[in-house]
N, C-alpha and C positions, 0 to 999 in steps of 0.2 A: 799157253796164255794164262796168268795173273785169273785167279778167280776175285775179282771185288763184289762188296754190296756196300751204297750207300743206306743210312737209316739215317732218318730223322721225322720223328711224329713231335703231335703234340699231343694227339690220345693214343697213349701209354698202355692201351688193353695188351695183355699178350706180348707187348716189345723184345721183353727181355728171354722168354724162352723163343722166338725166333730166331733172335740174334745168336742164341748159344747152340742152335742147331745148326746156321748157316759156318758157326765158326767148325762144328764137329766136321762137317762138309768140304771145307777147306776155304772158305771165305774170309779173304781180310777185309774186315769193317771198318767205315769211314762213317764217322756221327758230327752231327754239332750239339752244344750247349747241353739241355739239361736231358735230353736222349742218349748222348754221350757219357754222362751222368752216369746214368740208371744202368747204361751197359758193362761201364768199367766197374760199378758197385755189386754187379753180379759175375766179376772176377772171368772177364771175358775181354780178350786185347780188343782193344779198337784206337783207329787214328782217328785226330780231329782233321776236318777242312784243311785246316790252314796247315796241316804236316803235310798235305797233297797240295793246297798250292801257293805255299811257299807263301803267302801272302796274310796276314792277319783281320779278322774281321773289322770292320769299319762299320761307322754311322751308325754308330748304338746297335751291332749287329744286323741292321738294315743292309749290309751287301755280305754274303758271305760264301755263300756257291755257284753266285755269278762270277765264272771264271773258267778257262779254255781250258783247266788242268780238269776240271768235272766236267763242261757239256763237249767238251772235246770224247773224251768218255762215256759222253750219254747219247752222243748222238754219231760218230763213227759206226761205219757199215763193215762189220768185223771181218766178211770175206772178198772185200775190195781189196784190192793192193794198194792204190795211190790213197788209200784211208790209211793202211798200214804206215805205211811209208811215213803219211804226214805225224802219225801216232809216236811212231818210231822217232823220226828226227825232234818230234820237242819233248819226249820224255812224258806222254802221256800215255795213262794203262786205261782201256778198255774198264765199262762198269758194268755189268752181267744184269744186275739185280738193283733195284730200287723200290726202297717203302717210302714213302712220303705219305705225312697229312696233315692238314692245312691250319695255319693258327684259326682260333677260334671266333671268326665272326661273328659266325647267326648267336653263339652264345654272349658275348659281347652285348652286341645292339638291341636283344632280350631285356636286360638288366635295366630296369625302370631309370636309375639313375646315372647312365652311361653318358657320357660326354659325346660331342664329337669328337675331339681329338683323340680317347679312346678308340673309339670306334675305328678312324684311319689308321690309329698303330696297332690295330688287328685285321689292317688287311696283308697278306702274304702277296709276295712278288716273288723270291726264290723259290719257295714250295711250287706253286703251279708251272713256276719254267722249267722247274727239273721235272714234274709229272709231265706237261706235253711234250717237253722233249723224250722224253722213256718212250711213252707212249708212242706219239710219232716213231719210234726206231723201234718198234714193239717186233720187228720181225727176228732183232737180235738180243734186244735188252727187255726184263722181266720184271714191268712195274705193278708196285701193291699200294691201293690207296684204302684198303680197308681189312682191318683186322681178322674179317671172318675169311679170308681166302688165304691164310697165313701156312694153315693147314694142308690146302691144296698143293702149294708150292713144294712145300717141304716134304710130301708125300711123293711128289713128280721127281723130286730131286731124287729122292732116296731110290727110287723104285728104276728112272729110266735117265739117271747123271743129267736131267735136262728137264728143263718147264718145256711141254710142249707148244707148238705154233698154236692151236686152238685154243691152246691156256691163255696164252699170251695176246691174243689178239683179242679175247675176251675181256681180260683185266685190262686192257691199252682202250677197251667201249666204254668200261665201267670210270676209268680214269677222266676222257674226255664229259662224261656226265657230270662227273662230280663236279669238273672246275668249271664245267658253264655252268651249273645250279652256283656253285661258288660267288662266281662273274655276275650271274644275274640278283644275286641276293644282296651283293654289292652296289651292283646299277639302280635297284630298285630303293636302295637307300640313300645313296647321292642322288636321284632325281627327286625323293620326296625332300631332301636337304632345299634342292635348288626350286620345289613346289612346280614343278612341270605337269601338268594336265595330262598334256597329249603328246610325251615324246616322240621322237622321229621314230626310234625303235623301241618295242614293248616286250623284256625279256622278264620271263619268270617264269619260277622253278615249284619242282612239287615230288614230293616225296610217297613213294609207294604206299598207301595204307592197306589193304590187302588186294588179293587178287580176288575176280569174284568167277561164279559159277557159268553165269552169264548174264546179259544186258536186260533190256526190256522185255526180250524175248528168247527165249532159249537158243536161238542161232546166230544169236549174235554174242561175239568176244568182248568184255568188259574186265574193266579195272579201276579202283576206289583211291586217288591219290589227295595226299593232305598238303596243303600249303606249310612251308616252315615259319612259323611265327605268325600264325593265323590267327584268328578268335578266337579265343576257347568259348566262346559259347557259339559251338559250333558241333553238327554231329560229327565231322571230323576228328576233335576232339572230345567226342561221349565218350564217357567208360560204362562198359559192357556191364549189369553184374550179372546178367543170368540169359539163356536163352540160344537156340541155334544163330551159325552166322549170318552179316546181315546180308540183302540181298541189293541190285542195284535201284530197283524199284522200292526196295524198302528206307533206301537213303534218302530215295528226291523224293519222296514223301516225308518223311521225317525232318526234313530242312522245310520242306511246307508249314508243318505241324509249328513247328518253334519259331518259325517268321511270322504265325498269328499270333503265338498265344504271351510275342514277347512285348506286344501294342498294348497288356492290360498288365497294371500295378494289381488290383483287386483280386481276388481267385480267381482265377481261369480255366474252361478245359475248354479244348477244340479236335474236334476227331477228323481226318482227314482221307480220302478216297480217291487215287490217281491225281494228287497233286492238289485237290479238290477240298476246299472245307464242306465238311457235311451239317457237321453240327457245332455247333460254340455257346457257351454260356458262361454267366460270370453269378456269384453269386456269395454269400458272406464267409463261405467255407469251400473247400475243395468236395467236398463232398456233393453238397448245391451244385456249384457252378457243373460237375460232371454230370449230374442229374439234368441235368438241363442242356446239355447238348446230346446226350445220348436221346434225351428225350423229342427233340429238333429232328430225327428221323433215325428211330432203331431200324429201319432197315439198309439202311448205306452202312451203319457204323460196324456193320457184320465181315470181319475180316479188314477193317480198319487199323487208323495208327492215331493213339491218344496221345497229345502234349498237356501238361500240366505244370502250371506256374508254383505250386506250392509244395509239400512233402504230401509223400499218401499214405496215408494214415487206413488203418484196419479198416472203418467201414468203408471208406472209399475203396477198399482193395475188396474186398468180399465181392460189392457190384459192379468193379471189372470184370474178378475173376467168373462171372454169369456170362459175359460176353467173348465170342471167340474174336481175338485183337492179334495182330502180329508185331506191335512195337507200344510200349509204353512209358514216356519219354517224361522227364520230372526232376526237380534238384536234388531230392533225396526221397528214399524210401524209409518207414520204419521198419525195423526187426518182424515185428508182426504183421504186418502186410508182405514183406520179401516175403515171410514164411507160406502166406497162403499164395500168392500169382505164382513162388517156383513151383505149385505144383504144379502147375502146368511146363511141359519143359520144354519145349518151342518158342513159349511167349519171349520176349525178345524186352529185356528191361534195361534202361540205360540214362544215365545222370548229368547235366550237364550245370555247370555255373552259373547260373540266370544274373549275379551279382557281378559277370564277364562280359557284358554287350558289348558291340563293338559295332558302332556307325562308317568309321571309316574305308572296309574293304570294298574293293571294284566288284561289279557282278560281270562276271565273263560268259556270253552267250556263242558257241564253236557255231560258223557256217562251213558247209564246202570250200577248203580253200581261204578260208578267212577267218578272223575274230572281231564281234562288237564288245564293245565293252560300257559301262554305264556302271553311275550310282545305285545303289538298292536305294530304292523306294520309300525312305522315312522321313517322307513329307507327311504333318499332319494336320488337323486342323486348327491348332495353333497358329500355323504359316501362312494359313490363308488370307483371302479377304471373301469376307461372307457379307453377304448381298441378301434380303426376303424380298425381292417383285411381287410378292403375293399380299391380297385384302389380308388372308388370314397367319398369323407369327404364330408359332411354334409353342404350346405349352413347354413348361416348365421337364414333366415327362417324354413329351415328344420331344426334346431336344436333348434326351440324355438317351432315348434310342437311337435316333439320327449319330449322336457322336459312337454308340455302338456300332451302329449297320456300316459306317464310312470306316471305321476300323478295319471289319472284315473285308469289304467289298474289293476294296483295292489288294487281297488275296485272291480273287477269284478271277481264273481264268476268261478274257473279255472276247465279248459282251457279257457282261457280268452284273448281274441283278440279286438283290438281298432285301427280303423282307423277313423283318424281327420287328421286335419291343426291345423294352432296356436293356433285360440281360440276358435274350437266348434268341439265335435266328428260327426261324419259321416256315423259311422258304428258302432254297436259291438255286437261282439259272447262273448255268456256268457256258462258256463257251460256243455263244449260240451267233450265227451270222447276220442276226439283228439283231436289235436292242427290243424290242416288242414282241419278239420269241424269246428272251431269253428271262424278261419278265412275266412270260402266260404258265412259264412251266416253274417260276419261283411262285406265283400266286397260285397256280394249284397244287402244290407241294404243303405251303401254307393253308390251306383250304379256308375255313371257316373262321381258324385265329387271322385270316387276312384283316378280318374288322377290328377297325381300332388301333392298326398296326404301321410301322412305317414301311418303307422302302428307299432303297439307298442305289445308286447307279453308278458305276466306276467311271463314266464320260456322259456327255450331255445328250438330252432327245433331240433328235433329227426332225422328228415329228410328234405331233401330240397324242399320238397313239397310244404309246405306253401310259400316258398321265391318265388316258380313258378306261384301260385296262384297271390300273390300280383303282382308282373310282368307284368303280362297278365291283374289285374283291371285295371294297373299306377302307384303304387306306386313307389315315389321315394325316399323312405329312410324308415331304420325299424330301430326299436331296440327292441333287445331282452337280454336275462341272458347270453348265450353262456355255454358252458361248457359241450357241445353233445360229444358223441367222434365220432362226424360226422359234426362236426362243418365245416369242410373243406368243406365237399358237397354244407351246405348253403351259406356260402362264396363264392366258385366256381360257383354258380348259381346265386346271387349276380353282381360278377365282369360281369356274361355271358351278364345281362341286364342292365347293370351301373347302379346298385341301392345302395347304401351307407350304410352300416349297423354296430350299434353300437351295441357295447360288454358293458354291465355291470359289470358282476357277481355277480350280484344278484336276486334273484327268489323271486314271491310275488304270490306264490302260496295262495287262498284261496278258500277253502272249505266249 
């Protein structure tokens, strides 16, 4: 039997010393267009398509290996007889070996100023029918859709005249992956063409980012995958510069970190614990603002993960490097602060584009058997409609705390309660299965600075309990959702203590 391999890529990594290997081997090669190219300029025979079938490319090269001279050869069961036979009677030869890979989409639709109709004349139809036809017949034919396996093949060849079945059935896995990530990065760009909400079916793709140690907990199997054409302002796309790898727990904390601290223009730090803000401040320098969430409770931030909106500059790095931190997360470091936190060589430092937001992506929450999905939560107080039912409105200060606490709160795990001033929290209950627990334990966190102070609630009071609590720390102004059909109670308890209380209508439940 005719040893063939078709080739045709569009990344060019390695082509050309493959191809010269499979010809040493005894392979007559069959290319199109500019793969063809590259092969003949490296003084290596090869036939085009159309010398096999007989037929010349059409439609602007839009048909060209659709055609029973190639998937007759890509998809014959070479030790059938009535395959032979049919092989035999029309003159088609068996193809052993297949590289394909796929025009360039995801690269494409990247390009800020991409058209549509770019776009569609980068979607591939040949390419993918010759990879799942290979594939599919994978038990006879040896398809490669990625350069790094180039090596394996050609090693299998050399050593044993034959790609093995493990080979092969492995590269025929890696093949159907590609072309659904392919398919779905495709679908997910004609549906947002056609602006579908809620399609019928939700496909999307994701690329390996590394593999991890393990999950939340050491028995459990975990792996860190990136969206292709994601946010970059995203830890998925942080660059590392210093510090052991990260961890899986170190990630969803770290995406905590930088969903607070990306709600403040002004300097920012916010330090985070089990998904948790601990401490947050904002203040006229990076320096401030970090002083003041460390200062929000030095005992959480121990073994915590810092986000910072601004570059960190040498004294801010001195009074990190005081504190034991597992991630320090920021747009840029100086030379002289890299210099002092790498002394630490665990610390985990990593930079991400703060001048990259990105409002648009879905937040995918996995159940058993299922997926929700939903907008990220960058409702603000902007969007609202603000209501004061209270005798007493909001000083001029208490209303630039309030637009602080309501920042953070809607980060906090609910029932979720936040007492602060303007620029640093003081207190916060996180995750508590009432609202009036989950402010006794933000008011004594806050102790003493409770007086004077606000408090902020991520949903509305059920009952006027909480309002009695905060009363009795000091608080002088709250804001909350409203919308209890008891709302009157919190208000009449409220007026009882002149404390000032703002209506939303808005709820930032998170679970």
């Amino acid at each position: 039997m005719k040893k063939r391999a078709l080739i045709s890529v569009s990344d060019k990594t390695g082509i050309t010393d493959f191809a010269k290997e499979l010809h040493e081997l005894g392979y007559e090669l069959i290319s199109t267009g500019g793969t063809k190219k590259a092969i003949q300029d490296s003084g290596i025979p090869v036939l085009s398509v159309s010398d096999v079938t007989g037929f010349p490319e059409i439609l602007e090269g839009r048909v060209k290996t659709l055609n029973p001279y190639i998937h007759g050869g890509l998809l014959a069961k070479f030790d059938e007889p009535s395959h032979q036979e049919q092989l035999n009677e029309h003159k088609i030869d068996p193809i052993q070996i297949v590289c394909v890979n796929l025009y360039p989409f995801q690269e494409t639709i990247a390009k800020p100023d991409v058209t549509v109709e770019d776009a569609i004349e980068n979607i591939d139809i040949g390419g993918p029918t010759m990879l799942r036809a290979s594939a599919k017949n994978h038990q006879y034919v040896t398809v490669v859709v990625d350069p790094s396996d180039y090596a394996t093949v050609v090693k299998e060849l050399k050593s044993k005249d034959e790609v093995t079945f493990d080979t092969r059935r492995r590269l025929a896995a890696k093949v159907f992956r590609h072309t659904a990530s392919y398919d779905a990065m495709i679908a997910q760009y004609m549906t947002e063409l056609t602006e579908e909400s809620t399609p019928e079916k939700l496909t999307v793709t994701y690329e390996l980012a590394q593999s991890l140690r393990y999950g939340e907990n050491p028995h459990q199997k975990a792996a860190f995958y990136r969206r292709p054409l994601g946010s970059a302002f995203s830890i998925a796309n942080a660059k590392q510069l210093h510090g052991k790898e990260l961890s899986y727990n170190n990630i969803n904390d770290a995406d905590a970190a930088i969903q607070i601290v990306k709600e403040f223009k002004e300097p920012a730090a916010v330090a985070i614990k089990h998904s948790n803000p601990c401490g947050v401040g904002t203040g006229s320098d990076i320096f401030t603002a970090f002083s003041k969430a460390f200062a929000a409770d030095p005992v959480s931030i121990f073994g915590g993960i810092i986000a910072l909106n601004r570059e960190v500059d040498a004294e801010t790095a001195k009074k990190l490097h005081e504190i034991f931190l597992e991630i320090i997360i920021a747009p840029s470091f100086s030379e002289e602060a890299l210099t002092i936190l790498k002394g630490k060589k665990n610390l985990r430092l990593l930079t991400i584009p703060f001048d990259a937001l990105n409002t648009k992506e879905m937040k995918f929450t996995s159940i058993e058997g299922g997926l929700l999905t939903q907008d990220f939560d960058c409702y603000t107080l902007d969007d609202a409609t603000i209501s004061i039912p209270t005798e007493k409105k909001p000083t001029d200060e208490e209303w630039e705390a309030l637009k602080f606490g309501w920042k953070i709160v809607k980060h906090v795990k609910s029932n979720a309660i936040v007492v602060n001033d303007k620029d640093m929290t003081l207190g916060i209950g996180a995750g508590q299965m009432n609202r009036v627990g989950a402010a006794k334990i933000a008011l004594e966190q806050a102790g003493e600075k409770s007086v004077g102070a606000v408090l902020a609630s991520d949903a509305f009071f059920p009952m006027d309990d909480t309002v009695e609590a905060a009363a009795k720390a000091g608080i002088t102004a709250i804001i909350q959702t409203g919308g209890s059909i008891r709302d009157e109670d919190s208000i009449k308890k409220a007026n009882e203590y002149g404390i000032a209380m703002v209506l939303t209508g808005v709820r930032h439940f998170k679970h």
